[in-house]
N, C-alpha and C positions, 0 to 999 in steps of 0.2 A: 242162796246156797243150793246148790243141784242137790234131788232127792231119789233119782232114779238112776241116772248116770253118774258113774266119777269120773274127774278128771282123767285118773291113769287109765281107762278102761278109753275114752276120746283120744289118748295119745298116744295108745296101740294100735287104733283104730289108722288113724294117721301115719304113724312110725314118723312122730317128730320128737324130738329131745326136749327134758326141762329146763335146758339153758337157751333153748331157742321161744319158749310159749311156756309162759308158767302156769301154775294152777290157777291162778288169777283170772289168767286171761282167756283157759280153757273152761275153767268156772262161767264167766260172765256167757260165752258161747252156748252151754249146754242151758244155762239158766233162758236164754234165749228159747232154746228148741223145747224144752218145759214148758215156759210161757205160752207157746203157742200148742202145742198139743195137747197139756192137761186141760185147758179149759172146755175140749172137744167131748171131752170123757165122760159118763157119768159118774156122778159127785155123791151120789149117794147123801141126795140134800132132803131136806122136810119142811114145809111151810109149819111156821108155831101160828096156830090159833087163837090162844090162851096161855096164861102164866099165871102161877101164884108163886107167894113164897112165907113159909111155916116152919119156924124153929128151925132158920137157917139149909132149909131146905126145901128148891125151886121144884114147883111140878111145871114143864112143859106139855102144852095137848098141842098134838099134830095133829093137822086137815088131812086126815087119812091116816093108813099104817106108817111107820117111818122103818127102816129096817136099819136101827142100832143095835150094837149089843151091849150087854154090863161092861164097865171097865173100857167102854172107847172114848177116847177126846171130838167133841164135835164143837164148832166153830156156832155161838150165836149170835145172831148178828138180827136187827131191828127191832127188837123189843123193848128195851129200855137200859139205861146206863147202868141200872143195878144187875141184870141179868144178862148183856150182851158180855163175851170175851169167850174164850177157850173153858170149857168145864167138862168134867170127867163124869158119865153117866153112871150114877151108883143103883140106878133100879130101873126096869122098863117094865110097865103095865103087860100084863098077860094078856089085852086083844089089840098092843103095839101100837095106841093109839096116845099113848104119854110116855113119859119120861122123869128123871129127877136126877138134880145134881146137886151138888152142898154147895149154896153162898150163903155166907156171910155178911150178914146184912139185917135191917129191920123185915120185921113181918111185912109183906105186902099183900093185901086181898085180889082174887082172882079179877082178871080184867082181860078182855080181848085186845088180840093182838090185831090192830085195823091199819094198815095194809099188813098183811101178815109178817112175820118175821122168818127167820131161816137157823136151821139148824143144819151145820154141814160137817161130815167127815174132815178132820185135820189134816190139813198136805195132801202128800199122793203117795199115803200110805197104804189104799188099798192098792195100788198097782206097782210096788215094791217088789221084783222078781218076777216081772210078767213079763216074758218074754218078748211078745209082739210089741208093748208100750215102749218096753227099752230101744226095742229095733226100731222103731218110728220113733224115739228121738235121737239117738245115735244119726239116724241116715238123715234127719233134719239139721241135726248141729253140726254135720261133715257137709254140709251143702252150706251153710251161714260161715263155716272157718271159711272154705273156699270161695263165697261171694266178697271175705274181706283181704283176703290175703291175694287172690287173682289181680295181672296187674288192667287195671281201670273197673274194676268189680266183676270182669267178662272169664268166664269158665269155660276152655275149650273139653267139649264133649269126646266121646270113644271114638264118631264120627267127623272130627276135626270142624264142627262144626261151632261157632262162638255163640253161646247161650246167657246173653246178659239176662233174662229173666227168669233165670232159676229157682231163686225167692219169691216168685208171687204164687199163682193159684193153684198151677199144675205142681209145685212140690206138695201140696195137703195129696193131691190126687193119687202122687208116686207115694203117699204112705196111708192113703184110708183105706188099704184092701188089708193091713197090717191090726187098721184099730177097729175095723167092720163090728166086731163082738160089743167094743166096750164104747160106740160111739153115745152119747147122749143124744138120742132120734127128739127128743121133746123137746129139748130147746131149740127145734129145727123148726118146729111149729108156728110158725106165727100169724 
């Protein structure tokens, strides 16, 4: 399910009808242009270090600062089956280097987290109203209707010129001067 774009806001964009392209199928589209933008994003993610868990309540240690706040949902993932899933930060350490969220569960003694594990913002809630993210998926998912709907996948340009490769590299290109701010440079690293 699209989190940044709606359906009716793509089918404005278009000026095509709901009896022609239902929410379904304008869903599946923008879910498309999601998929491939958010992941470019910064995640605002934190390697866990360390985990305990005491009277139903997990302390997470991050390999560095992590920059949560009280009250966010963050996604943990590779720590172990009693402490991985969606949980609600109910306390963050004053030099932002832990965490704690209520599970339910037996007591666990503190143990390192070896290969580390991840603590990540839920969805693409931090870029919920941000303009530029929206505009770079709007113009991605209006480029993906038109590679399915064009007849043999081919999209004739302003310049009448036929552009069967619109989907591959130089569409990131026609929208990275949009997410310049919010690209993730570190996962670029390798």
């Amino acid at each position: 399910m699209p989190s940044i774009v709606l359906a009716s806001e793509l089918r404005t964009i278009l000026g095509v009808s709901s009896s022609l392209y239902n929410d379904a199928y304008l869903n599946d589209i923008i879910d498309t242009a999601e998929g491939l933008i958010l992941p470019m994003l910064v995640k605002y993610s934190s390697p866990i270090g360390a985990a305990e868990l005491t009277d139903n309540v997990a302390t997470f240690d991050t390999v560095g600062e992590h920059k949560f706040s009280l009250g966010q949902s963050v996604v943990i993932a590779g720590v172990s089956a009693t402490f991985n899933g969606t949980r609600t930060i109910t306390d963050v350490a004053d030099d932002l280097l832990s965490f704690t969220a209520a599970i339910t569960a037996a007591d666990v003694e503190q143990f390192n987290v070896i290969p580390s594990g991840t603590a990540t913002l839920v969805g693409a809630a931090t870029y919920v109203g941000n303009s530029n993210v929206e505009s770079a998926i709007l113009a991605t998912a209006v480029e993906v209707f038109q590679s399915r709907t064009a007849a043999g996948g081919q999209i004739e340009g302003i310049d009448l010129s036929v552009t069967p490769f619109r989907l591959g590299r130089s569409l990131f290109n026609r929208v990275s001067g949009l997410l310049g701010p919010f690209l993730d440079v570190e996962s670029m690293v390798g």
